[in-house]
C-alpha positions in Angstrom: 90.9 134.4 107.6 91.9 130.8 106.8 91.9 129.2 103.3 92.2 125.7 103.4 92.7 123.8 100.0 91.4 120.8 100.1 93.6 117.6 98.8 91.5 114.1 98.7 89.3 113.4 95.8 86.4 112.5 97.9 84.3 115.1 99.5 80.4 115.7 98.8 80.8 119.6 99.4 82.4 120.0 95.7 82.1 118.8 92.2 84.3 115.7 91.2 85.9 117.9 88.4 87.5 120.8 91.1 88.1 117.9 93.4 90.2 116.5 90.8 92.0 119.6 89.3 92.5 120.1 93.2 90.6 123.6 93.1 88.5 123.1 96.0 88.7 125.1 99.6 87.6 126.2 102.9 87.3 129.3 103.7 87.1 130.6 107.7 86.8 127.1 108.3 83.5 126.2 106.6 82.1 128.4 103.5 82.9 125.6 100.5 84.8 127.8 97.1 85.9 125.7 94.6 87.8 126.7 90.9 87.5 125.4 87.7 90.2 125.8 85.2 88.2 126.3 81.8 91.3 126.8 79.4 95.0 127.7 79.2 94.3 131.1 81.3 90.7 131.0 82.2 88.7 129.2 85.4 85.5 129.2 86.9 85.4 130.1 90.9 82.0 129.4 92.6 80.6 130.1 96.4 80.3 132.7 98.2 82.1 135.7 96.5 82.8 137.9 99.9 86.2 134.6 99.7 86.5 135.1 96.3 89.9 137.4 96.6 91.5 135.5 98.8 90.8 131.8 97.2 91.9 133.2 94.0 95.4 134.6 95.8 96.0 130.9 97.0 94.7 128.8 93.7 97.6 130.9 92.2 100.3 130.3 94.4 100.5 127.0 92.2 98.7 128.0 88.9 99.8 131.9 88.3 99.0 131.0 84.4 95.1 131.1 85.4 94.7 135.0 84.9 90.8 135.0 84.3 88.2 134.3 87.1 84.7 134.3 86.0 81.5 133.4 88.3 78.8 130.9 87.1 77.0 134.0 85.3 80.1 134.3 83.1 81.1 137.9 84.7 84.6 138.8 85.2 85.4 138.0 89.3 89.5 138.9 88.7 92.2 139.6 86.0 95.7 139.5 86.2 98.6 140.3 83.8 99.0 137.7 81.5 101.3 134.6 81.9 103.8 133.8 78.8 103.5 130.2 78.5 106.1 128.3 76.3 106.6 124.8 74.7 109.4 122.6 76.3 110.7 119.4 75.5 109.5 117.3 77.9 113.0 115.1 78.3 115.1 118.6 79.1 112.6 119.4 82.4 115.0 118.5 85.7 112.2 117.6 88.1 112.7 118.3 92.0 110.4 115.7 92.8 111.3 111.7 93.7 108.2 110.3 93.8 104.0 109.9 92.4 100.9 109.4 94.5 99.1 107.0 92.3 95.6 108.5 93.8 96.1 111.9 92.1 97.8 110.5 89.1 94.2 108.8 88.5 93.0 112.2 89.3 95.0 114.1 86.8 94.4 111.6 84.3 91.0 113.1 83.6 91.3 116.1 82.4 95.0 115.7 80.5 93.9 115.1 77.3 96.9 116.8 75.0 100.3 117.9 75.4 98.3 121.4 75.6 96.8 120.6 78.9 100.1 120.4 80.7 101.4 123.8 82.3 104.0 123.9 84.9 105.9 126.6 86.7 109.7 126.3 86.3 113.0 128.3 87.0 116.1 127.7 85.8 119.4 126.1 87.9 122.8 125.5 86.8 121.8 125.8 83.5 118.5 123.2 83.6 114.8 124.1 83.5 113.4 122.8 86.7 109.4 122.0 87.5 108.3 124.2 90.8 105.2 121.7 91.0 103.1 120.0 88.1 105.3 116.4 88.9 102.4 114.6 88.5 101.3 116.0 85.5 104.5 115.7 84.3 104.7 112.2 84.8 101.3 111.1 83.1 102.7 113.2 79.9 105.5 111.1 79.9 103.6 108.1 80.3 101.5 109.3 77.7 104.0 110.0 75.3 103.8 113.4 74.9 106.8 115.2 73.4 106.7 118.5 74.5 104.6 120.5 77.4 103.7 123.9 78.8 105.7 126.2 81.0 106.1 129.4 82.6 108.7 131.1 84.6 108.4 131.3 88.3 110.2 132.4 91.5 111.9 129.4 93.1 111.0 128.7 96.9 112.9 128.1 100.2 114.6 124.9 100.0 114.6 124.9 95.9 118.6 124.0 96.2 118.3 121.4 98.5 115.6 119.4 96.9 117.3 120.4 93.0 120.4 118.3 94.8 118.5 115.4 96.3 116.7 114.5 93.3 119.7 114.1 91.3 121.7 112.0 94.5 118.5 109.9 93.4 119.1 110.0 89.8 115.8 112.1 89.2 117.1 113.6 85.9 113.6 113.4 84.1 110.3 112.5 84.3 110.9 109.0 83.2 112.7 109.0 86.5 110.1 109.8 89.2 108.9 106.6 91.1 104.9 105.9 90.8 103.4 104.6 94.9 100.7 103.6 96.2 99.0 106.8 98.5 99.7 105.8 101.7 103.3 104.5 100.3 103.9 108.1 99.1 102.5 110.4 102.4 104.9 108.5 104.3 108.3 108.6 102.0 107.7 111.8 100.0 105.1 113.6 102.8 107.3 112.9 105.5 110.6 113.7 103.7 109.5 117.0 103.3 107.9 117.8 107.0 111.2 116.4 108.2 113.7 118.8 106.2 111.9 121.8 107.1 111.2 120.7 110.8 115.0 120.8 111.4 115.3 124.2 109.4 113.1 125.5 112.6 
């Protein structure tokens, strides 16, 4: 079966709030299953339940803090071991990152209200706490002049080292230091730098 998120912020097939929390997916090419986060641990998943298990798998491949699914009835879908989440100064988070698609920024900016509403996976490197994902996030609670965030300990990926390394050649040190572009600006530096580094680890 194929699960296919779905990653603009304009598509009739699901509510404007999953669009913009990026919870929304195809599943076997065309049953529409989108997920509402709800609180720190909780989230909503609607469609057709026979996807449910899977969606949920790949929602928390980037949002393992989410351990509650309900259905629109309110009845328990799945429940997984809770997540310790943590506060962290925001200044000591190394990101791995170099750039911000100011599309989703927009996005994100509607439902980050508090310093509360900001979880992001991270594992520690030479010493640093490093963000998995959550850049953009990251980047509107600096803008927003947040002190502190959320976190949670996750496995690092393939290619963790390489992109820790590049981001500090590029004096990425913080979230201060991640450059805001345009969308099209950012698919073809950051989109492309990625496709290109693991096309020639093939």
């Amino acid at each position: 079966m194929s699960i296919i998120r779905i990653n603009t912020y304009d598509d009739h097939r699901f509510s404007q709030e999953a669009l913009n929390q990026h919870g929304c997916y195809l599943a076997n090419g065309d049953a529409p299953i989108e997920i509402k986060i709800i609180s720190k641990s909780e989230a909503i998943i609607i469609g057709d339940e026979i996807y449910f298990g899977e969606v949920i798998d790949e929602f928390r491949f980037n949002a393992e803090h989410i351990t509650k699914f309900y259905d629109e009835s309110g009845k328990i879908v799945k429940k997984f071991k809770d997540v310790e989440l943590f506060k962290l100064d925001l200044d000591k988070i190394q990101p791995i990152q170099f750039f911000v698609d100011r599309d989703k920024l927009e996005a994100v900016r509607t439902f980050v209200r508090s310093e509360e509403d900001v979880i992001i996976p991270i594992a520690m490197h030479d010493g640093a706490y490093v963000s998995l994902d959550g850049h953009t996030r990251l980047y509107l609670a600096y803008s927003l002049d947040f002190k502190h965030v959320y976190a949670y300990y996750s496995e690092d990926f393939d290619g963790f080292d390489y992109f820790f390394d590049e981001a500090r050649k590029r004096n990425i040190y913080t979230a201060k230091d991640l450059i805001l572009l345009d969308h099209e600006e950012y698919v073809d530096k950051w989109d492309k730098f990625c496709d290109e580094y693991y096309m020639n680890r093939q």
